[in-house]
C-alpha positions in Angstrom: 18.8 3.8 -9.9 16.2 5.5 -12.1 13.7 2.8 -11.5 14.5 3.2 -7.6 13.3 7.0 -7.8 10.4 6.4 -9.8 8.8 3.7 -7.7 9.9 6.1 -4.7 8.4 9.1 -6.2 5.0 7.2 -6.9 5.0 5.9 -3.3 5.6 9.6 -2.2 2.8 11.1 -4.3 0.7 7.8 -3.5 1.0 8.3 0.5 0.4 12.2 0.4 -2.5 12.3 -1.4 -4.3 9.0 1.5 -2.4 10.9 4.3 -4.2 14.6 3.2 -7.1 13.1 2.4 -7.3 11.3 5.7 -6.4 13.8 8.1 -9.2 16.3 6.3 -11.3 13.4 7.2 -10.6 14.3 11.0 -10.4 18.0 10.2 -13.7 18.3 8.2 -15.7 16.5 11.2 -13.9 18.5 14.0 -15.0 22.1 12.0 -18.6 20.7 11.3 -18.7 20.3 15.4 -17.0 24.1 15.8 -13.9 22.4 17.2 -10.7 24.0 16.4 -8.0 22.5 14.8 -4.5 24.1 15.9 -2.3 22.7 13.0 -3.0 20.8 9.4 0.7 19.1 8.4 1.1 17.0 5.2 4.2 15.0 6.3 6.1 15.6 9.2 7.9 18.7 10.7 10.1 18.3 13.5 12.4 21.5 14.0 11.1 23.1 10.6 8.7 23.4 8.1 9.0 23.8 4.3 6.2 26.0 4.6 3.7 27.4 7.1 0.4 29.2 6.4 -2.2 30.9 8.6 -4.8 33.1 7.9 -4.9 36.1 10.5 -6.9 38.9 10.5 -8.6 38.1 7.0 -5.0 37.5 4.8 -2.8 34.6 4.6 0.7 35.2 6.1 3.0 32.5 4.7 6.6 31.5 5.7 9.2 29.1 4.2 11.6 26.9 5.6 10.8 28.5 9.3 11.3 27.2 12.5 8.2 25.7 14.3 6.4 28.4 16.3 6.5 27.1 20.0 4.7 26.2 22.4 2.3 28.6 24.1 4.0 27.3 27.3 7.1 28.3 29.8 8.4 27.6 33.0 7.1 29.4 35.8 9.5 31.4 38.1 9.5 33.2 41.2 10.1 36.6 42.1 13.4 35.8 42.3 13.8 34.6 39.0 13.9 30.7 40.4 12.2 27.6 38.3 9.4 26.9 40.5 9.0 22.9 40.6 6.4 20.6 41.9 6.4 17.6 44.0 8.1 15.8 42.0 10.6 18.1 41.1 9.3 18.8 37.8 9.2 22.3 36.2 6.1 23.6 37.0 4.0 25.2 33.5 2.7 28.6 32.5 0.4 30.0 29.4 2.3 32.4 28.4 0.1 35.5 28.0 -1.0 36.9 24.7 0.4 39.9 25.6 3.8 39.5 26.6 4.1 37.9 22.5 5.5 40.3 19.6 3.0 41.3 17.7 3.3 38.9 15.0 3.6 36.2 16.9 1.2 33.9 15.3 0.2 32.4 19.0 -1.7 35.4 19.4 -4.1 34.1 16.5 -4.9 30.5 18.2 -8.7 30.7 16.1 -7.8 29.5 12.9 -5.8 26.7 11.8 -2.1 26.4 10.9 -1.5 24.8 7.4 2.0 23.5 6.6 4.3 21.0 4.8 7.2 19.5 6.7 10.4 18.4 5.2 9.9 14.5 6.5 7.5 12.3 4.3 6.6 10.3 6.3 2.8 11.2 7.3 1.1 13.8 8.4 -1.4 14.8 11.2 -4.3 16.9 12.2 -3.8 18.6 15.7 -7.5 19.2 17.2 -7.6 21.7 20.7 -8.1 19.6 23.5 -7.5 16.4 22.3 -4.8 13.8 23.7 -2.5 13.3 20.4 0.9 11.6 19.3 2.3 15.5 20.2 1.7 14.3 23.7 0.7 17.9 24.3 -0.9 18.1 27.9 -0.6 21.0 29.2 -4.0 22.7 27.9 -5.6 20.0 29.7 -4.9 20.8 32.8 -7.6 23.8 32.3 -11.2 23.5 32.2 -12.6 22.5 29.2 -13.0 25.3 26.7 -16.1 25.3 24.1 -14.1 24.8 21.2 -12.3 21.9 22.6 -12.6 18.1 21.5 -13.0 17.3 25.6 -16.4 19.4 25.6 -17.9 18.1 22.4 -20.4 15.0 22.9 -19.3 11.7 23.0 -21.2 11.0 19.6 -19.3 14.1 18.2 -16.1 13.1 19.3 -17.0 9.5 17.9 -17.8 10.9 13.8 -14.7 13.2 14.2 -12.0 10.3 15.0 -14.1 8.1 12.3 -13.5 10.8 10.4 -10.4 10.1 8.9 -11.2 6.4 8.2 -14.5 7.0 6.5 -12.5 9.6 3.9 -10.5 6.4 3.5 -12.6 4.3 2.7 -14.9 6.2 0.0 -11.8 7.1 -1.3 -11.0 3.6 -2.4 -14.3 3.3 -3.4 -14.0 6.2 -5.5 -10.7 5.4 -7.6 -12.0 1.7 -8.1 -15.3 3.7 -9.7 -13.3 6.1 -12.0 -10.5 2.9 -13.0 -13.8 0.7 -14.1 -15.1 4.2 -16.0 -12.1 5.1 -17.4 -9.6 1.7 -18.0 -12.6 -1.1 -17.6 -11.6 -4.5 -16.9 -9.6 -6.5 -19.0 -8.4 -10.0 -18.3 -7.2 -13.3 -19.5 -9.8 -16.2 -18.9 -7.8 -19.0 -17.7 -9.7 -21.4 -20.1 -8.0 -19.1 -22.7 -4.5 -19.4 -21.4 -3.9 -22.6 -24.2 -1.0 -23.3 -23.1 -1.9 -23.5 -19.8 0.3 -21.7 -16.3 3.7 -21.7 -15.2 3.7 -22.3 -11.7 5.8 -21.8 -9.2 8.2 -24.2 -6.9 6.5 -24.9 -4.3 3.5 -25.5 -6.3 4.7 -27.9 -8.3 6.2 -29.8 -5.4 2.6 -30.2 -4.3 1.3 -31.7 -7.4 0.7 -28.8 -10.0 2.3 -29.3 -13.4 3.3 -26.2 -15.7 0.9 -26.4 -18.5 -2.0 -27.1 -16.4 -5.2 -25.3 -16.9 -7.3 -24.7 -13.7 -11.0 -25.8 -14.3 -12.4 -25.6 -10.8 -11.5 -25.0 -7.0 -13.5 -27.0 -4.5 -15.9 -28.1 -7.1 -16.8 -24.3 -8.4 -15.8 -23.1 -11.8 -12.8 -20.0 -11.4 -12.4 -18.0 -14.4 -9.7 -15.2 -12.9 -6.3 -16.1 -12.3 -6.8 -13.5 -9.1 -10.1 -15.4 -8.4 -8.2 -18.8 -8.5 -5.1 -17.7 -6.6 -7.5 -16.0 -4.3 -9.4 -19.6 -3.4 -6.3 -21.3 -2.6 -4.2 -19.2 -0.9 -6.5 -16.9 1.2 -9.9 -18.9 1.6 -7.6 -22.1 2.0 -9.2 -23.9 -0.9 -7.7 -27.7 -0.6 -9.2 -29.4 -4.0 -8.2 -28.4 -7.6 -9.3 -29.4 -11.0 -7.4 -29.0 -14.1 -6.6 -29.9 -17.5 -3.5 -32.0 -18.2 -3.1 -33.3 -21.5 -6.1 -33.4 -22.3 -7.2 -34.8 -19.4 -9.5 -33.3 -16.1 -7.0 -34.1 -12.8 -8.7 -33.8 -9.6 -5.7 -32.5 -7.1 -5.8 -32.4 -3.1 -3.7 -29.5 -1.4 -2.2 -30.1 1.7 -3.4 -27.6 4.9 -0.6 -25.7 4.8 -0.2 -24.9 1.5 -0.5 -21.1 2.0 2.1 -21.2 4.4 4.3 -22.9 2.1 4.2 -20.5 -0.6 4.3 -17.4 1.6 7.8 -19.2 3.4 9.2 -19.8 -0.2 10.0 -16.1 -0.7 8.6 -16.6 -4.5 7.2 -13.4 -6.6 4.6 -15.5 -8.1 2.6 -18.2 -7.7 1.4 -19.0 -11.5 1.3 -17.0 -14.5 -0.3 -17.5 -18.2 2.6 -19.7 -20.5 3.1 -17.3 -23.4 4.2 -18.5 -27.0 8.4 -17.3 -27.6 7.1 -14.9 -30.9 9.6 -12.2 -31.5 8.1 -8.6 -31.4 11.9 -6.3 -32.3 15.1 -7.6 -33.1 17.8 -5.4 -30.7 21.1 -4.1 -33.3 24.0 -5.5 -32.8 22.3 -8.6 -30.9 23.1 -11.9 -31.0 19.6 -12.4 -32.7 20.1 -10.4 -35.3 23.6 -11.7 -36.0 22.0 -15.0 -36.9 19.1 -13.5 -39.1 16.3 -13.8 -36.6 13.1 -11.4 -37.8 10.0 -10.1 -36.5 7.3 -12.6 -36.5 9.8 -15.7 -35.9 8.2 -18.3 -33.4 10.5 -20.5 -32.0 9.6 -23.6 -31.2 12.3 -26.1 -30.7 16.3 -25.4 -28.9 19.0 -28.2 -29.9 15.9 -30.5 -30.9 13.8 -30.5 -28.2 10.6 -29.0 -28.7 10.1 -25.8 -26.4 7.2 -23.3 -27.4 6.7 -21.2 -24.0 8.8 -18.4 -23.1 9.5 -19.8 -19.8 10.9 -22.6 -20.9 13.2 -21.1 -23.5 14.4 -17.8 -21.5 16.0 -20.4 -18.5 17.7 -22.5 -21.0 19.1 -19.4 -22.8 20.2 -18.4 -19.3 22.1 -22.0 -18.5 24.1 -21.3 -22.2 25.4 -18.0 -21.5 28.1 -17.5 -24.5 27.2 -20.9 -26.2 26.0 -21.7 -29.4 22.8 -23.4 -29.7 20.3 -24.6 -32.5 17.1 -22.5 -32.6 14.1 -24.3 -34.4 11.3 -21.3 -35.4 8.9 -21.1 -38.2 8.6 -18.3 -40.0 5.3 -17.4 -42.5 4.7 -21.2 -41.8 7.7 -22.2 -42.6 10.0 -24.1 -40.2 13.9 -22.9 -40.3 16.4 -23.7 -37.9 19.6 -21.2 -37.6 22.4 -21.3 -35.0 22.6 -18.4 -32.4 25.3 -17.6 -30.0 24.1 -16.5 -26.7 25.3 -13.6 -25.6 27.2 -13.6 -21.9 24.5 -12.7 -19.8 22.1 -15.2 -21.3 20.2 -13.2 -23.6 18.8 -13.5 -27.0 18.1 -9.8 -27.8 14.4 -9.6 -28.6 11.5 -8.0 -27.7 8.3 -10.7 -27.5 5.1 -10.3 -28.4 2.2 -9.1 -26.0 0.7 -12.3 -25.0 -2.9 -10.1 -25.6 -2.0 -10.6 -29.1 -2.4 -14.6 -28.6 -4.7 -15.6 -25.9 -8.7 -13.7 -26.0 -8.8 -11.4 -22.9 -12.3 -11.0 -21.6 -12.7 -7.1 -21.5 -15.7 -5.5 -19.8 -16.5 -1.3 -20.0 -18.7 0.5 -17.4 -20.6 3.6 -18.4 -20.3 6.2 -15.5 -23.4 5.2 -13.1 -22.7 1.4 -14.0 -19.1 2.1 -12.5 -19.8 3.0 -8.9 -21.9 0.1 -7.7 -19.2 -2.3 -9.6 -16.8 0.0 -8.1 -17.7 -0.2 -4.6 -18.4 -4.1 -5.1 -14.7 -3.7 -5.7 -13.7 -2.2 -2.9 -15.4 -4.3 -0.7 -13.7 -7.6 -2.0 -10.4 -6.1 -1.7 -11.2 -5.2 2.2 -12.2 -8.7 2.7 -9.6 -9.9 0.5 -6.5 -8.0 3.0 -9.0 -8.8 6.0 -8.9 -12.6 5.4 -4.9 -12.7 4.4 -4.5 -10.9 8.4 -4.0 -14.7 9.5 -0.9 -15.4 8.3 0.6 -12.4 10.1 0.5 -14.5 13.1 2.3 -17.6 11.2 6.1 -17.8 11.5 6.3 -17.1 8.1 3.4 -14.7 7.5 5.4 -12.3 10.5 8.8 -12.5 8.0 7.0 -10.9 5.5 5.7 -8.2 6.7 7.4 -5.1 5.1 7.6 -0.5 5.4 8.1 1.6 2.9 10.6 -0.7 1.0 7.8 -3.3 0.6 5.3 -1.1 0.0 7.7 1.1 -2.6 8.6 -2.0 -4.6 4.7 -2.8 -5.3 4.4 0.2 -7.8 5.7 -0.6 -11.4 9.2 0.3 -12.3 7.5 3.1 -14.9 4.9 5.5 -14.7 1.5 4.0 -15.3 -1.9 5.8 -14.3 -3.6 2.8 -14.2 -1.3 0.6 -11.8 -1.1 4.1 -9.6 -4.7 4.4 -9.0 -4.8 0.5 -8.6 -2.2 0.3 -5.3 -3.5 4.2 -4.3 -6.8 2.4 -4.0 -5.7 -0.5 -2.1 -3.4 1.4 0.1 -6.5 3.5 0.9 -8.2 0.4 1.9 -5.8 -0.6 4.1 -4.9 2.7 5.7 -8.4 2.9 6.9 -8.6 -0.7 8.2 -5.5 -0.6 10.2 -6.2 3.0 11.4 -9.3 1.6 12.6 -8.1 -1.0 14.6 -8.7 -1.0 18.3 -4.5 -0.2 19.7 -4.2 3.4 21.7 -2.9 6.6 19.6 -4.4 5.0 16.3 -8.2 6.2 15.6 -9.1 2.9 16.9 -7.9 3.3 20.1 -9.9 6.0 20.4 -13.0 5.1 19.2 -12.8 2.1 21.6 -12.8 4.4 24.6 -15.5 6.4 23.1 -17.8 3.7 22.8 -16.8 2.1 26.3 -18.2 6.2 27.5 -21.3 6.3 25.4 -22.3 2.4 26.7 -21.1 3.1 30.1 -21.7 6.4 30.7 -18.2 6.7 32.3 -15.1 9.3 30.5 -11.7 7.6 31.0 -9.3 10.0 32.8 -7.1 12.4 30.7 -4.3 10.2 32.7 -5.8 7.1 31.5 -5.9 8.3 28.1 -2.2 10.0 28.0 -0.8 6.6 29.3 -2.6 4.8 26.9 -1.3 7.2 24.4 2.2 6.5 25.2 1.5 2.9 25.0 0.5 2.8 21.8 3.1 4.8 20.1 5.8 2.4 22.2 3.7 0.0 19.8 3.3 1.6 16.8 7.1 2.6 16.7 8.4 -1.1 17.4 6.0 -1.9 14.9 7.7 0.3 12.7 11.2 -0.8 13.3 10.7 -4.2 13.0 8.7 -3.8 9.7 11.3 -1.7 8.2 13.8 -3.6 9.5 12.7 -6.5 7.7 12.9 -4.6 4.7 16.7 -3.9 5.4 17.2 -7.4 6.1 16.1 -8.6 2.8 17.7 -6.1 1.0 21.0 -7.5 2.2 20.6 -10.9 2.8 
């Protein structure tokens, strides 16, 4: 359970910081252009907020857990006290007049901006005057346009403020990747240094890999990453491997639809470095120090058969739960052998040694100015990285995996680490801004799209047009939504 509230509290903190940053995106742009912005939410308020902030008359007035102040709208009546309704039947609307409010009603303050945090983390959202939103808020447009409206700014202005949001995004990503180079630099394992070669998954080696191998090339040019490598063969589609196999250079041919393959096989991982079985800590009272086992120990045999990678020992541990078995290791060059009983859930009690400690990593440091362009170069891979793996959402398989919160929760380690948080902060960056960015109504795109279609045509869709395309897209976004999420609860019990 622990591990559940620290990858949730990481996800939290990771989404609030991209969700703030991207709504002052829209917020700076729309102040730049003297266009007012009627409410600034981190997460979403519906009902009540935690807390609500305005500045009025020169001092901040702040209120906790308050009800949301409503809208400056009511229903008109007659002189008889009767609902007057249009056409249609529908209640007919009134602005309620800044006079007939209390005095410190904060409505009579509509200039400045209402800062809040709501109680549902889920988001957050910018609300600009004049401007058709998810708040489906209409009834100000039925007026003429006022100066300090989003409808009287330019097209071009209207453009850079719903870029806004996207652009902050995307620098921010840029950013992180800069400061992770200049703080953590780079450090990886060459897979010419992985000497006893990769464990691969299933459905690799039903397709011709072996575990051991050591990956030379992919279509004919040298890979030195294991992200470079899996990178090549999965998202580019790479079909022709070269590796090392007992000495010897193997020239493999992947089928097409290998990608799909891997991606249908549910599996975590598609290779990872082999690493020696060298005991780091003995647990007390474990099974391995029962039969003597010490620090340093490297096993390298079980009942006589000669097994020197962890990932070959741990699953035959695994298959002898509460056995005994014969354990070959050498110890300061020495070979012993020493029978061990497993324990009942398959375990040998030890802590291993770093594979770091084996294998030489590669490790590269940035000073500070040499870390933004290598930063930046990062943060355009990774766009064109999550750009390129788009395709398999529209595979059978590709649409199973797509995940919510539970799938993006579960990428952040089970404990806290700086480094990994910044990582998947600066990813998720990246791929808040893309998707925002994409052309479906009530996401930036969608707005942008009709921009550009005005400042090429000359022509301003309707504010009907717009409101029905609004409603549109949230009927998209929110089936989107459910289905993702509901993947995530399907795989959760399955």
């Amino acid at each position: 359970m622990e591990t559940f509230w620290i990858k949730a509290a990481q996800l939290i903190l990771s989404l609030s910081i991209l969700v703030f940053l991207h709504e002052l995106g829209h917020f700076t742009f729309a102040r730049i252009f003297k266009t007012r912005v009627d409410k600034f939410y981190l997460f979403f308020n519906p009902y009540f907020s935690l807390l609500r902030c305005k500045k009025i008359n020169g001092k901040w007035r702040f209120r906790f857990f308050a009800s949301n102040v409503p809208d400056m709208y009511r229903k008109m009546v007659d002189s008889d006290g009767n609902v007057v309704k249009d056409d249609k039947g529908k209640a007919k609307m009134e602005e309620i007049p800044i006079n007939d409010l209390p005095k410190d009603d904060w409505r009579r303050f509509n200039e400045t901006t209402e800062w809040g945090i709501g109680w549902l983390p889920l988001g957050g959202y910018c609300k600009i005057a004049g401007m058709i939103d998810e708040s489906m808020d209409t009834e100000a447009l039925k007026k003429p346009a006022q100066p300090w409206e989003f409808r009287s700014k330019t097209a071009l202005q209207r453009l850079l403020i719903m870029v806004g949001g996207v652009t902050v995004n995307f620098f921010t990503a840029l950013v992180i990747y800069a400061m992770i180079l200049f703080v953590w630099g780079q450090e990886y394992l060459p897979l010419q240094n992985a000497r006893l070669g990769m464990q691969f998954s299933e459905i690799a080696l039903k397709n011709g890999f072996h575990n051991g191998d050591i990956l030379l090339s992919v279509n004919n040019k040298p890979v030195d990453e294991t992200s470079d490598a899996v990178g090549k063969i999965l998202i580019d589609g790479a079909s022709n491997v070269t590796v090392l196999r007992d000495g010897k250079t193997v020239q493999m041919a992947l089928p097409t639809n290998f990608a799909e393959q891997v991606i249908g096989a549910h599996e975590k991982q598609f290779m990872a470095p082999r690493v020696p079985f060298v005991i780091d800590q003995v647990v007390n009272g474990s099974p391995a120090q029962s039969a003597g086992l010490e620090k340093g120990d490297s096993v390298v045999a079980v009942n006589g058969k000669a097994m020197v990678a962890a990932q070959d020992i741990m699953p035959f541990l695994s298959e002898n739960k509460g056995k005994a078995i014969l354990l070959t290791f050498v110890r300061a060059g020495k070979p012993m052998t020493k029978q061990v009983t497993i324990d009942p859930s398959g375990k040998l009690g030890v802590g291993l040694v770093p594979f770091t400690q084996f294998f030489k990593t590669k490790s590269i440091r940035y000073g500070l100015l040499a870390s933004i362009p290598a930063g930046i170069s990062m943060g355009v891979d990774k766009l064109s990285s999550y750009v390129k793996q788009l395709k398999f959402v529209f595979t059978k398989e590709g649409a199973k995996q797509i995940g919510g919160f539970g799938t993006i929760g579960s990428l952040f380690p089970s404990v806290w680490d700086w480094q990994s948080f910044w990582a998947l902060t600066a990813f998720l960056s990246i791929i808040l801004a893309f998707m925002n960015i994409l052309p479906i109504p009530a996401l930036d795109g969608g707005h942008t799209l009709f921009l550009l279609y005005e400042m090429v045509t000359g022509r301003k869709p309707s504010d009907k047009f717009l409101e029905y395309a609004q409603m549109v897209g949230i009927a998209l976004l929110f089936a989107l939504l459910l289905y993702a999420n509901g993947n995530d609860l399907f795989r959760l019990f399955k």
